[in-house]
C-alpha positions, 0 to 999 in steps of 0.5 A: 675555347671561350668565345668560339663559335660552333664552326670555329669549335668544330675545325679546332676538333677536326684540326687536333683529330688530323694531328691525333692530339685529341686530349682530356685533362685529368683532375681539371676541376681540382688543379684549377680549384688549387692553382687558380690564385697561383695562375694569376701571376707568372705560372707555369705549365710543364707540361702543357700537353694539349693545353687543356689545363693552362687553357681553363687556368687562363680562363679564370686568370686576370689580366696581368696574368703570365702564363707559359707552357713547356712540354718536350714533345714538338707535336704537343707543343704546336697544338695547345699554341694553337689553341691558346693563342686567343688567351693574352694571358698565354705568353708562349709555348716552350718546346723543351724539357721539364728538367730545364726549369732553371734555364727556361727561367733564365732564358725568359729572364723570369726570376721568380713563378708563382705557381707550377704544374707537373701531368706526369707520365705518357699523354693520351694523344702519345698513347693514341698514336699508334706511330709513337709505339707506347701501345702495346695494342697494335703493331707500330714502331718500338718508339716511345720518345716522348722527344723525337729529336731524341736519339735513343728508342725503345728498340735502341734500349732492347738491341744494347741491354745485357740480361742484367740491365733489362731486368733490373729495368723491368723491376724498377720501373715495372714492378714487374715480378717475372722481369729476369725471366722475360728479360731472358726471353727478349734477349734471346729474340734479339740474338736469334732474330725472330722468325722474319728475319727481323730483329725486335723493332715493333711493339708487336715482335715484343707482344708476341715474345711476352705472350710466349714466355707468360703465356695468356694469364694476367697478359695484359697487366704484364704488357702495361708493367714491360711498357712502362718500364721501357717508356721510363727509361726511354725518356728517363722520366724518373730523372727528369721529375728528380731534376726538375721538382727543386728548380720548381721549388727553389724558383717559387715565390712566397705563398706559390703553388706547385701541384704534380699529378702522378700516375704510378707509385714510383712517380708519386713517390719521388713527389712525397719524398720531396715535398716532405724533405722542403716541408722539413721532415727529417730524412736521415736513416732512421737509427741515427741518434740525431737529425743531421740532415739539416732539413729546413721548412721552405713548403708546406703540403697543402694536400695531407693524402693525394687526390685522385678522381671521382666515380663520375670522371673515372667513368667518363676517362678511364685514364684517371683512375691512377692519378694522384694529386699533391699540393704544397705552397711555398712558406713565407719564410725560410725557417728551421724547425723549432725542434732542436734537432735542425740547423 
């Protein structure tokens, strides 16, 4: 932080290495070059992680700034409070998800923000945690819950799916071209048990199924696509970004900011898609003889094509290589566009 002395600096360190939250901000430059002015009123990070972002906002943040963080991850939650708690521009730290916008407004009795950030996707320290079972690297639990309190686990989702369900999971939310035939192979690892006696409990018994139904070839790329299909739906990450994107938009106030880094095209899909319907880009399917959408300009794209990382930080956080950056900015009215074919 701004300000500490290099004892200070050192048991902040030690400190996140005890609780394995030690994280490197994506694209930092680029979403305080973006977002700076917005941070100068009320904004919110949704998720603050380990506050590295909302940190070097607050930094160039005024003194009447509100800055807030929201994330669902108790963990997360109880680091970057404690990092931020020297910035009086950081009023509070909220343990919830990103999909209760509306809610955590209401309950701060905040009416309107000036400005939003979504970091999509699993965090490093998650990752890092062998315990949280997002890695495929090792042998730990068949977690993945982003929120502990959640019920439902990985594991849950492989001990109830049908071979249809898990499937279609790995399709969608993997991309992965041999999903129906992997989906056979977990499911009968589940019903016959493995050889321990043990059911599918551990991102090792799931590693070693992969590997003997894909064998070595392109192993890797498999394991990261079934992962991530698994850790989506788990925590419902598609859903949580479809809810969440139009209370952000509906809550900004004239000339706010909202910026989403995405890390894989289902997610930077989702955030084209909707900032091209509230910038008014028709969305009717195509072949109607007139737009009935009734698609209205509330944003404008500030960001025409995504930005992603350079040489440089790619080098130095090999993490970075997949995200996508996009900006838009609430216009200054709500105005249909002039083209005859909108209401």
């Amino acid at each position: 932080m701004a300000g500490q002395s290099n004892d200070q600096a050192h048991e902040e360190s030690h400190k996140d290495k005890e609780v394995g939250f030690v994280h490197r901000p994506v694209l930092l430059k680029e979403v305080v070059t973006w977002l700076s002015d917005s941070a100068n009123g009320v904004f919110f990070d949704f998720t603050v992680g380990g506050g590295g972002h909302l940190r070097a906002l607050a930094e160039c943040a005024g003194a009447g700034a509100e800055l807030y963080g929201v994330d669902r991850d108790e963990s997360a939650v109880a680091v970057s409070s404690r990092r931020l708690s020297t910035y009086p521009q950081v009023k509070r730290i909220i343990n919830a998800p990103f999909s209760t916008v509306a809610e955590v407004l209401r309950e701060l009795d905040i009416k309107t923000i000036s400005g939003a950030l979504l970091d999509l996707g699993v965090s490093s320290p998650q990752i890092d945690r062998a315990e949280r079972g997002f890695s495929f690297q090792g042998d730990a639990p068949l977690d993945m819950r982003m929120d502990q309190t959640q019920k439902t686990s990985a594991a849950d989702l492989i001990a109830t799916m049908s071979v249809s369900e898990l499937t279609d999971t790995l399709w969608k939310y993997g991309e992965e071209k041999r999903s129906a035939r992997i989906a056979r192979a977990i499911v009968k690892a589940r019903d016959s048990q493995l050889p321990d006696g043990q059911a599918l409990q551990t991102t090792g018994d799931l590693r070693r199924v992969i590997r003997a139904t894909v064998g070595e070839a392109n192993l890797t790329r498999t394991l990261a696509r079934v992962f991530q299909a698994l850790r989506i739906a788990v925590n419902d990450e598609l859903g949580e970004l479809e809810r969440a994107l139009p209370q952000i938009i509906d809550s900004l106030s004239l000339g706010g900011r909202v910026g989403v880094i995405a890390y894989h095209s289902l997610e930077d899909r989702i955030v084209k898609q909707t900032f091209a319907k509230y910038s008014g880009a028709c969305v009717c399917p195509p072949g109607l003889p007139v737009c009935s959408c009734g698609a209205l300009q509330e944003l404008k794209a500030l960001t025409k094509k995504p930005i992603v990382a350079g040489d440089e930080e790619i080098m130095n956080n090999p993490r970075s290589r997949s995200a996508k950056f996009r900006v838009a900015e609430r216009v200054a009215e709500r105005v249909a566009l002039a083209d005859g074919g909108r209401k």
